[in-house]
N, C-alpha and C positions, 0 to 999 in steps of 0.2 A: 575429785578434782578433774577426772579427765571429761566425768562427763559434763560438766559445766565446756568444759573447753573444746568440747567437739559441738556443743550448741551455738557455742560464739561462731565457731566456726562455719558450722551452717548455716548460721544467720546471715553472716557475712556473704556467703557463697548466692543465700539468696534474695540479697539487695543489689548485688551487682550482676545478677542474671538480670534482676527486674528494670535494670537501669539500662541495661544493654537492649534490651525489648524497648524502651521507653525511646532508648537514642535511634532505634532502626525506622519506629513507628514515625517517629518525628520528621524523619527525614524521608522516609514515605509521601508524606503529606506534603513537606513543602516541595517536591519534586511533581508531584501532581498538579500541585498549586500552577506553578512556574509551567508546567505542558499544557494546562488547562486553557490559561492565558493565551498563552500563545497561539492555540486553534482556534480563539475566537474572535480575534483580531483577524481582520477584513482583508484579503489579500489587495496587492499594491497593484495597480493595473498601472506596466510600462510600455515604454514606446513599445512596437516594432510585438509585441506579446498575441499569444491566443486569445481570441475572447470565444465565449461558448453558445453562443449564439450562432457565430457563422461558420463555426467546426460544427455545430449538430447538423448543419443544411449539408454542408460539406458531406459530412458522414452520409446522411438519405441521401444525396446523387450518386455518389458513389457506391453506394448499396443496391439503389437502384439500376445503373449500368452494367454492375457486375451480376444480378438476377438475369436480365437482358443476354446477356454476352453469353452467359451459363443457358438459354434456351437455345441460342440461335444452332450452334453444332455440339456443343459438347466438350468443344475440346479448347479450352481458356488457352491450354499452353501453345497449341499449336496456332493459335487465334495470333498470339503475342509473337509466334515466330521464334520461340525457345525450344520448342520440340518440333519433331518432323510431325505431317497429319496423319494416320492412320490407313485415311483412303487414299485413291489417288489423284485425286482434283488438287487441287492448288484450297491455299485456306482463304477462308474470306477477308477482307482487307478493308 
Protein backbone atom coordinates (compact mmCIF):
# COMPACT_ATOMS: atom_id res chain seq x y z
CA UNK A 1 0.00 0.00 0.00
CA UNK A 2 2.63 2.59 0.78
CA UNK A 3 4.38 1.87 -2.22
CA UNK A 4 1.52 2.58 -4.59
CA UNK A 5 1.09 5.88 -2.56
CA UNK A 6 4.48 7.16 -2.54
CA UNK A 7 4.23 6.70 -6.59
CA UNK A 8 1.05 8.85 -6.66
CA UNK A 9 2.93 10.90 -5.02
CA UNK A 10 5.75 11.31 -7.19
CA UNK A 11 3.72 11.50 -9.86
CA UNK A 12 2.19 14.27 -8.70
CA UNK A 13 5.22 15.98 -7.50
CA UNK A 14 6.39 15.52 -11.10
CA UNK A 15 3.54 17.07 -13.11
CA UNK A 16 3.68 20.10 -11.22
CA UNK A 17 7.33 20.55 -11.52
CA UNK A 18 6.61 20.08 -15.23
CA UNK A 19 3.86 22.64 -15.25
CA UNK A 20 5.92 25.17 -13.24
CA UNK A 21 8.72 24.73 -16.17
CA UNK A 22 5.96 25.08 -18.60
CA UNK A 23 4.37 28.34 -16.90
CA UNK A 24 8.06 30.15 -16.51
CA UNK A 25 8.94 29.06 -20.33
CA UNK A 26 5.72 30.62 -21.43
CA UNK A 27 6.31 33.63 -19.93
CA UNK A 28 9.73 33.81 -21.11
CA UNK A 29 8.53 34.06 -24.46
CA UNK A 30 5.81 36.26 -24.26
CA UNK A 31 8.14 38.84 -22.55
CA UNK A 32 10.51 38.49 -25.33
CA UNK A 33 7.76 38.70 -27.60
CA UNK A 34 6.57 42.10 -26.11
CA UNK A 35 10.76 43.59 -25.96
CA UNK A 36 11.26 42.28 -29.33
CA UNK A 37 8.45 44.43 -30.63
CA UNK A 38 9.21 47.04 -29.17
CA UNK A 39 12.99 47.54 -30.57
CA UNK A 40 11.69 47.29 -33.74
CA UNK A 41 9.34 49.97 -34.00
CA UNK A 42 11.01 53.09 -35.59
CA UNK A 43 11.92 55.73 -33.24
CA UNK A 44 9.39 58.85 -33.25
CA UNK A 45 11.55 61.80 -34.50
CA UNK A 46 10.19 65.05 -32.26
CA UNK A 47 10.38 68.65 -32.35
CA UNK A 48 13.39 70.38 -30.85
CA UNK A 49 15.28 66.18 -30.87
CA UNK A 50 18.86 65.01 -31.94
CA UNK A 51 19.07 63.78 -35.20
CA UNK A 52 22.30 61.76 -36.13
CA UNK A 53 23.41 63.18 -38.93
CA UNK A 54 24.36 66.51 -37.55
CA UNK A 55 25.70 65.21 -34.13
CA UNK A 56 28.24 62.92 -36.12
CA UNK A 57 29.54 66.26 -38.01
CA UNK A 58 29.26 67.89 -34.69
CA UNK A 59 31.34 65.03 -33.14
CA UNK A 60 34.37 65.41 -36.18
CA UNK A 61 34.68 69.25 -35.55
CA UNK A 62 34.95 68.83 -32.26
CA UNK A 63 37.26 65.97 -32.62
CA UNK A 64 38.98 67.80 -34.70
CA UNK A 65 39.60 71.06 -32.72
CA UNK A 66 40.31 69.24 -29.87
CA UNK A 67 43.50 67.11 -31.79
CA UNK A 68 44.44 70.86 -32.95
CA UNK A 69 44.27 72.41 -29.42
CA UNK A 70 46.23 68.97 -28.04
CA UNK A 71 49.24 70.09 -30.79
CA UNK A 72 49.35 73.71 -30.31
CA UNK A 73 51.06 73.75 -26.37
CA UNK A 74 50.15 70.82 -24.60
CA UNK A 75 48.47 72.18 -21.99
CA UNK A 76 44.25 72.01 -23.01
CA UNK A 77 43.70 73.10 -19.19
CA UNK A 78 45.88 75.90 -19.13
CA UNK A 79 44.67 76.78 -22.91
CA UNK A 80 40.90 77.01 -21.08
CA UNK A 81 42.22 78.99 -18.31
CA UNK A 82 41.30 76.30 -15.39
CA UNK A 83 44.73 75.72 -14.55
CA UNK A 84 47.87 77.92 -14.21
CA UNK A 85 50.46 77.29 -17.57
CA UNK A 86 53.57 75.60 -16.48
CA UNK A 87 55.82 78.16 -18.22
CA UNK A 88 55.97 81.54 -17.84
CA UNK A 89 54.49 83.20 -20.86
CA UNK A 90 50.95 83.88 -20.58
CA UNK A 91 48.73 80.90 -22.56
CA UNK A 92 47.68 81.33 -25.87
CA UNK A 93 44.24 82.87 -26.38
Amino acid sequence: MRAVRDTHQTMQRIKVGIIGLVAVVLLIVIASAILGSATRERPIATAGSAQADVVANIAMTNAGAAAAAADSSGEPLAELGVAPATSNGQAPR
